[in-house]
TIROVEX-925062 format. One record per residue (C-alpha): residue in three letters; x, y, z. Coordinates in nm, 4 decimals. Layout:
 rest       xx       yy       zz
  ALA        X        Y        Z
...
END
This chain:
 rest       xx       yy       zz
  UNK   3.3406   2.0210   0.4817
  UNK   3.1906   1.9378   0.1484
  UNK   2.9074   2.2164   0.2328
  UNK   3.1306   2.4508   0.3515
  UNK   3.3060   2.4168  -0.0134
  UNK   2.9747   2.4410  -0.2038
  UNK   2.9030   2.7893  -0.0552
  UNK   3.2692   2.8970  -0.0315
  UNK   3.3316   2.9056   0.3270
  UNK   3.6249   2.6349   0.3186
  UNK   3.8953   2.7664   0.1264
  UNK   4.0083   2.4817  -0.0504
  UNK   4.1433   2.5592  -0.4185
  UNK   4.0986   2.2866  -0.6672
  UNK   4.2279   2.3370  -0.9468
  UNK   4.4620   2.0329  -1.0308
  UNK   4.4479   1.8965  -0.7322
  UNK   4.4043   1.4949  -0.8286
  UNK   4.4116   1.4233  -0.4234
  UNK   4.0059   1.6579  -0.4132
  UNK   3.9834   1.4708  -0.7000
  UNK   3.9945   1.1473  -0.5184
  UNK   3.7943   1.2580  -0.1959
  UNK   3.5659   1.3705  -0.3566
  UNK   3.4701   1.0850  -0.5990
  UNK   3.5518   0.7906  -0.4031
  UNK   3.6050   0.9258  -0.0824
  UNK   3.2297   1.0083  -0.1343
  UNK   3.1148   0.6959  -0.3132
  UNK   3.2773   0.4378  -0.0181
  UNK   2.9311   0.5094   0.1708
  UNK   2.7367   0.3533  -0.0857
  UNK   2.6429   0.0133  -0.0460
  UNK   2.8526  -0.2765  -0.2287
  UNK   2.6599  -0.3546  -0.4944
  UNK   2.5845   0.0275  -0.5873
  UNK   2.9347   0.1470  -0.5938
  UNK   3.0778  -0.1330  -0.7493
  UNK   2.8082  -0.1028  -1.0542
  UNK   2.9534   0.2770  -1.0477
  UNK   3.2891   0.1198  -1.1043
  UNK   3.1932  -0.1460  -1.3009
  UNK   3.0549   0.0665  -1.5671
  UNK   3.3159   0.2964  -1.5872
  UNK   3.5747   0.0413  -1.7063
  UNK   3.5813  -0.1808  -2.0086
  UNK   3.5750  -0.5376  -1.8950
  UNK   3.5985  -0.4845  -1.5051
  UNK   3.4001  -0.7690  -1.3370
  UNK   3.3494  -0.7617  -0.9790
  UNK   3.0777  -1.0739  -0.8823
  UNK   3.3435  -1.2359  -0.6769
  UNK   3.4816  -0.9353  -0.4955
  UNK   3.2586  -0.9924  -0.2032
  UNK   3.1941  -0.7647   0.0777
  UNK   3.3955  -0.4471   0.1505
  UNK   3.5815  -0.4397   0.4618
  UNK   3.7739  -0.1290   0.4355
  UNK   3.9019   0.1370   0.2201
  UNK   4.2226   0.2386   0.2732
  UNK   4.3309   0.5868   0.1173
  UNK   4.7105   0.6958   0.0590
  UNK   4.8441   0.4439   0.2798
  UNK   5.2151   0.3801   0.3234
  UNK   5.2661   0.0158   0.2176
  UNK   5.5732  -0.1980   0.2262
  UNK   5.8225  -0.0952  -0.0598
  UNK   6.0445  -0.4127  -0.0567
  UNK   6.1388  -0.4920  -0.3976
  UNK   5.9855  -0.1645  -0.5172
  UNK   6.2298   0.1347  -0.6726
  UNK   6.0969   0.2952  -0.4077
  UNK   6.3230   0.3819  -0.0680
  UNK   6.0726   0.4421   0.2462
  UNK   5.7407   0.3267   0.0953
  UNK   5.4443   0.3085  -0.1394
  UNK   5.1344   0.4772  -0.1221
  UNK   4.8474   0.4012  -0.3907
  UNK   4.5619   0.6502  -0.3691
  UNK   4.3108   0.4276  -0.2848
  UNK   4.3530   0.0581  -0.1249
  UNK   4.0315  -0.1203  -0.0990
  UNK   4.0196  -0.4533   0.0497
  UNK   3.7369  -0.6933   0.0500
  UNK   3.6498  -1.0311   0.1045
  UNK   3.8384  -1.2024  -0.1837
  UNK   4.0401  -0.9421  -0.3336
  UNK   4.2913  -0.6761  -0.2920
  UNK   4.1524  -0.3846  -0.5275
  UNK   4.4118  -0.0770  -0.5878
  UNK   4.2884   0.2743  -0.7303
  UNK   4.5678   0.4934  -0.8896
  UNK   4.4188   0.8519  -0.9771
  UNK   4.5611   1.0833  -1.1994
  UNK   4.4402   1.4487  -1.2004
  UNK   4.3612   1.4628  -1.5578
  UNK   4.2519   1.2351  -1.8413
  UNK   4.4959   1.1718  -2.1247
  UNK   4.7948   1.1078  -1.9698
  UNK   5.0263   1.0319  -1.6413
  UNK   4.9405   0.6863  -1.5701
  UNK   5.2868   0.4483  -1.6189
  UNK   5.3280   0.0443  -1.5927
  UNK   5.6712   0.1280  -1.2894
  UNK   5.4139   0.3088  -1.0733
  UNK   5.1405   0.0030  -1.0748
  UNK   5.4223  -0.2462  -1.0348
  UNK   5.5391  -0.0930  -0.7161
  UNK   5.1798  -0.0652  -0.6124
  UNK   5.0941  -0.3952  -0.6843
  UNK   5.4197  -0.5199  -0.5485
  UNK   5.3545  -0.3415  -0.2287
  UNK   5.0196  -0.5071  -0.1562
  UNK   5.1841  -0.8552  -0.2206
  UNK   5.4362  -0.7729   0.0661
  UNK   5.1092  -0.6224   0.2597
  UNK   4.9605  -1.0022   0.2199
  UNK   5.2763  -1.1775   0.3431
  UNK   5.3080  -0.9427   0.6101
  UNK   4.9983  -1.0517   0.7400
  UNK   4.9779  -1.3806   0.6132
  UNK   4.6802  -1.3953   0.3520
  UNK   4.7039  -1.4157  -0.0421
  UNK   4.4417  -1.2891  -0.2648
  UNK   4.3971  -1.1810  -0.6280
  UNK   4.4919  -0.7796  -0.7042
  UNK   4.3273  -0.6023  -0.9287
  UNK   4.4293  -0.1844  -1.0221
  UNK   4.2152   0.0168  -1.1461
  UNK   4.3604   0.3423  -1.3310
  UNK   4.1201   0.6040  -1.2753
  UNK   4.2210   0.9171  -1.5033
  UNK   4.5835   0.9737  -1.7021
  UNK   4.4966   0.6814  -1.9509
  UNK   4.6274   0.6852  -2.3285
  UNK   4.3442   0.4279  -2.4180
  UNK   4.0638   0.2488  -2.1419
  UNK   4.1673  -0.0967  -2.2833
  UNK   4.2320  -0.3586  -1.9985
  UNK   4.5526  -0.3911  -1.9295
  UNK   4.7960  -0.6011  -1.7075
  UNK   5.0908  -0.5545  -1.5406
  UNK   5.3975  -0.8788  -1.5445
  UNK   5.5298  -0.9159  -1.2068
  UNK   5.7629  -1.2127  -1.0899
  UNK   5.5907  -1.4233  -1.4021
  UNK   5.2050  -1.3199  -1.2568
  UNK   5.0016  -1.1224  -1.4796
  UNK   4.7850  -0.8691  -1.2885
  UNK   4.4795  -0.7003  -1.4299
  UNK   4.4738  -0.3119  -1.4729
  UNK   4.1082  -0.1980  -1.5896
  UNK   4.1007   0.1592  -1.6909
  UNK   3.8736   0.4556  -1.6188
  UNK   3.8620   0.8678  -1.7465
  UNK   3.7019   1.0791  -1.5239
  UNK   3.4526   1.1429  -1.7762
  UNK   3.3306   0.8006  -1.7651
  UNK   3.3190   0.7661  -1.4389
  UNK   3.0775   1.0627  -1.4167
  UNK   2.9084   0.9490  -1.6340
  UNK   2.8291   0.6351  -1.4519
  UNK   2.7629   0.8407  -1.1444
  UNK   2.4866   1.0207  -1.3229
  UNK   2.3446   0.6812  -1.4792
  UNK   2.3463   0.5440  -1.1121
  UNK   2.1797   0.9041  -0.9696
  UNK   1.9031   0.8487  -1.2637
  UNK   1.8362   0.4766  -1.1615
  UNK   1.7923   0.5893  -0.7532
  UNK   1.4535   0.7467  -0.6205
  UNK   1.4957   1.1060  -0.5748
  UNK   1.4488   1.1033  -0.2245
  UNK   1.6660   0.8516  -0.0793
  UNK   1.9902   0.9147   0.0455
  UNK   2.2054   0.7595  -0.2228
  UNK   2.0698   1.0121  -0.4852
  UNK   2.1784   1.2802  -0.2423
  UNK   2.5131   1.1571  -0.2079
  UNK   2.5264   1.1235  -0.6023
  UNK   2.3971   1.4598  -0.6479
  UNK   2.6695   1.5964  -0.4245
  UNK   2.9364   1.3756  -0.6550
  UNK   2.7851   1.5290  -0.9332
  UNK   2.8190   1.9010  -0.8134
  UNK   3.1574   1.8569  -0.6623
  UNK   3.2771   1.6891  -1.0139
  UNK   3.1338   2.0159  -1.1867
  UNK   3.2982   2.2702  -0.9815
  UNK   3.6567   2.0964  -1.0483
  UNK   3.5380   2.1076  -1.4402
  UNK   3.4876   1.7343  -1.5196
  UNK   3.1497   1.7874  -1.6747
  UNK   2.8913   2.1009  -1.7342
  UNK   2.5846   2.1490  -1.5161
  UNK   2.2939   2.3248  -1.7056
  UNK   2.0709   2.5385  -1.4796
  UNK   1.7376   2.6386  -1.5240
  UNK   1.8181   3.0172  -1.4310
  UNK   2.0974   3.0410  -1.7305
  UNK   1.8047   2.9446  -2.0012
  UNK   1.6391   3.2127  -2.2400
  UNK   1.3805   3.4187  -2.0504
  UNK   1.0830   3.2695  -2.1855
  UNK   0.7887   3.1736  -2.0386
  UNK   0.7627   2.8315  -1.9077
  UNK   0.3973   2.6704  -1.9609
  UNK   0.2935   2.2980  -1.8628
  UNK   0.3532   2.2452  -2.2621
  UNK   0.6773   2.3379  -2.2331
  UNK   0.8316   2.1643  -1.8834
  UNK   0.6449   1.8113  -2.0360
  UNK   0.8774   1.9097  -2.4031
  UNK   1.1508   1.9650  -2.2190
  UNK   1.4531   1.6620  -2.2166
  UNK   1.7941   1.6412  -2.0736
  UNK   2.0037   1.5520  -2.4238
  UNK   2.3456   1.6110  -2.3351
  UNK   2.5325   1.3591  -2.2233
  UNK   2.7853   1.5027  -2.0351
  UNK   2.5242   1.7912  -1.8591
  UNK   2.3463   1.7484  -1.5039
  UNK   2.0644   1.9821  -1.4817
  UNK   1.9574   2.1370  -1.1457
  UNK   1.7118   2.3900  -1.0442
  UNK   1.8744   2.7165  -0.9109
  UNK   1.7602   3.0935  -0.8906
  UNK   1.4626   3.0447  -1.1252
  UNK   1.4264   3.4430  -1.1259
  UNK   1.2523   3.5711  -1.4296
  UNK   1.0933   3.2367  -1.5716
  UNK   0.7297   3.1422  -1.5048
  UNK   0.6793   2.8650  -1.3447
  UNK   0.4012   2.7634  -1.1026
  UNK   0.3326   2.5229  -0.8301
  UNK   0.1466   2.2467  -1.1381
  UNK   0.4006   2.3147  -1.3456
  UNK   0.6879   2.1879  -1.0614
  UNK   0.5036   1.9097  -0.9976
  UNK   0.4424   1.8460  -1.3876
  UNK   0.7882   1.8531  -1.4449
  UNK   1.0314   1.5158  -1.5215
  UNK   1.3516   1.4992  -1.6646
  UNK   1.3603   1.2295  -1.9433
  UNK   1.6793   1.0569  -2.0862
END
């Protein structure tokens, strides 16, 4: 599916569509291993700490969850509900950073999980994370029935970000930085950050010199080779070539 989007065989329109959003960020990142998508999360939010989360052992997206003392009438449904060893962790995505997030919404969705866990008979710390629609990324927390639950806070933009640091840190043949490199593209095409390529530079000719010069400044740009029509560059010079940070 996500390759039949990239060459525009799938027909899926994204624009403000904070559901796409959500598949394709975390729907992606779930098949990571632990410890690489929680650093992804982890550095996207002030303050979030997630040594004792433990091992992931499912993630749950737009389920329908128990409304009982909730405003809501048939039932909840946070965007993303991941559960893991020690801890309930809730995502609630908003399509756009700025604004949209609200303290009723993470109530109900933290109330929900609580009836989830007497349902089934466990009890273990919740944590929400607000990914997009944020005023400020300062943690937060949320008062329910005299319990104060943590909300950490993400933009989009960070969370690229961390993405990118993550696909930087990975060796550029393994399959994480694939999957990154796909998060990366997909955020692009829905406008969350500018990718650079090689083909929309000034026509000059590219020496050794200048592919050893050249450095990825931006921090909000991914650069990619694509179309390299009209620009010199040889078979040394590819293998000469390294994007620095």
């Amino acid at each position: 599916m996500i390759q039949a989007f990239f060459k525009g065989k799938s027909g899926i329109q994204v624009t403000q569509n904070e559901d796409f959003k959500t598949s394709s960020s975390i729907g992606l990142l779930k098949y990571l291993p632990d410890d690489v998508f929680w650093n992804i999360m982890r550095n996207s939010c002030i303050g979030l700490n997630t040594n004792e989360f433990g091992k992931i052992l499912s993630f749950n997206f737009w389920s329908h969850t128990d409304p009982l003392d909730t405003t809501n009438d048939s039932f909840v449904e946070p965007d993303v509900w991941i559960e893991t060893e020690n801890f309930d962790v809730l995502i609630e995505a908003k399509v756009a950073d700025g604004a949209g997030q609200y303290e009723q919404q993470w109530k109900n969705e933290i109330q929900s999980i609580l009836n989830e866990q007497s349902n089934n008979d466990y009890q273990k710390p919740i944590v929400l994370i607000a990914l997009g629609g944020n005023e400020n990324l300062q943690p937060d927390t949320v008062l329910l029935k005299d319990e104060d639950f943590p909300v950490f806070k993400s933009s989009w933009h960070n969370l690229i970000l961390s993405v990118v640091r993550e696909r930087d840190l990975s060796d550029t043949n393994d399959s994480i930085c694939r999957l990154l490199e796909d998060v990366i593209e997909l955020f692009a095409r829905q406008g969350v950050m500018t990718i650079t390529w090689l083909s929309s530079l000034p026509k000059y000719q590219v020496n050794e010199a200048a592919l050893n010069a050249w450095r990825i400044k931006r921090a909000k740009s991914s650069v990619g080779l694509s179309n390299l029509n009209n620009v010199h560059i040889n078979e040394k010079n590819i293998q000469q070539w390294q994007p620095v940070n």
